[in-house]
C-alpha positions in Angstrom: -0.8 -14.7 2.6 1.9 -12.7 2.1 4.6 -11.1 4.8 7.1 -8.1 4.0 10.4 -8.5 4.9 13.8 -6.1 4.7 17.0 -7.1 3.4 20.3 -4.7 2.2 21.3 -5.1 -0.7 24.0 -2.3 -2.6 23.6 -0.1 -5.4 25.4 -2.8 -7.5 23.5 -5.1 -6.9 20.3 -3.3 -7.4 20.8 -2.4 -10.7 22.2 -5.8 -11.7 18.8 -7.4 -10.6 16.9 -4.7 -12.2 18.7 -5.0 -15.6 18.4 -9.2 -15.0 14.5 -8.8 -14.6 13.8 -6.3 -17.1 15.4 -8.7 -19.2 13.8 -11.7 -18.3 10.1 -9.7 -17.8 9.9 -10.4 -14.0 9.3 -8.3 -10.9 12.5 -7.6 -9.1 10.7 -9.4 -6.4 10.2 -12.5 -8.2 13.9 -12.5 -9.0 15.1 -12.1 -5.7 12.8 -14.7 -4.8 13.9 -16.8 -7.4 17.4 -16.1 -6.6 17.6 -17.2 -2.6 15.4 -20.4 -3.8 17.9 -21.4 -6.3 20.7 -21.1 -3.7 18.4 -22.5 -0.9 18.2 -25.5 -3.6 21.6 -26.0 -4.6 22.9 -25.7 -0.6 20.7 -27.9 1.4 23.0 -29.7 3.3 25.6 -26.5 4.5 24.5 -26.5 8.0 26.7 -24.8 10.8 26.2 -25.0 14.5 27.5 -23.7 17.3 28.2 -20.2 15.7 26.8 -16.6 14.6 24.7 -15.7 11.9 26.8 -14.5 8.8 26.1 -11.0 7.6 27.5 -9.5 4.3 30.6 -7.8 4.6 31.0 -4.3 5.1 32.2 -2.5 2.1 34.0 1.2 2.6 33.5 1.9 -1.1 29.9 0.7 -0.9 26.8 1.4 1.0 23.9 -0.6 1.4 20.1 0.4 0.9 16.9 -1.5 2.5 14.7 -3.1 0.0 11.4 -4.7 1.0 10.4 -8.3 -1.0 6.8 -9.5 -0.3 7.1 -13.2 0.3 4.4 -16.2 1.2 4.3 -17.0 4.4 5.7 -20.6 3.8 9.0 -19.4 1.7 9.2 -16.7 5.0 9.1 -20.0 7.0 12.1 -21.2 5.0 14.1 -18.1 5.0 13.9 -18.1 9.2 15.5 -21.6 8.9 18.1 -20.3 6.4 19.0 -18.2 9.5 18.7 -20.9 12.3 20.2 -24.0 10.8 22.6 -22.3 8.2 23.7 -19.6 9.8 23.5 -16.9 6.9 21.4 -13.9 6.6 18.7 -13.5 3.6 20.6 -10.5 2.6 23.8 -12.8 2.7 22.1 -15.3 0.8 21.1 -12.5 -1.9 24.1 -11.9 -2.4 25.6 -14.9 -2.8 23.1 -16.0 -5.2 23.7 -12.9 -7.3 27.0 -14.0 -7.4 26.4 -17.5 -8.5 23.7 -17.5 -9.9 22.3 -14.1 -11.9 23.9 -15.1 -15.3 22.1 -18.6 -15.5 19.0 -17.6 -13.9 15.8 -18.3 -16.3 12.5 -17.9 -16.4 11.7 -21.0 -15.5 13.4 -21.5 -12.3 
């Protein structure tokens, strides 16, 4: 089963991960997917306690849109501990995997 969920992402990124999944003959989805896995993956043991959840960053020059990924209920699971244990937001995450990750992203991870 599948759940929708929301994130905000910015025009930037947008069209970065529709360039990257035109190019790698994906569904947006399944790179954004891809994307917060490989980060989940690669930062397993960054937990924080004892503070907020970390949103992204404001940006004046920037504004940010809602975009709906349909995810299994068991990666959903995963994202809600994402929140809980590390203290980041899915959108943060995005983000931050876009940053670290979108030019070595293949089609096999």
């Amino acid at each position: 089963m599948k759940k929708d969920t929301t994130i905000n992402i910015t025009d930037t990124y947008r069209e970065i991960i529709i360039q990257k999944a035109k190019e790698l003959d994906i569904s947006q989805n399944e790179l954004m997917v891809r994307l917060i896995k490989k980060y989940m993956n690669k930062n397993k043991g960054n937990l924080r306690r004892f503070c907020s959840i970390q949103y992204q960053t404001k940006s004046e020059s920037e504004k940010f849109e809602k975009e709906h990924l349909w995810i299994d209920n068991v990666f959903y699971e995963k994202c809600q501990d994402v929140r809980r244990f590390h203290k980041l937001s899915v959108s943060l995450v995005l983000a931050l995997a876009i940053k670290l990750y979108i030019d070595t992203i293949t089609v096999d991870d």
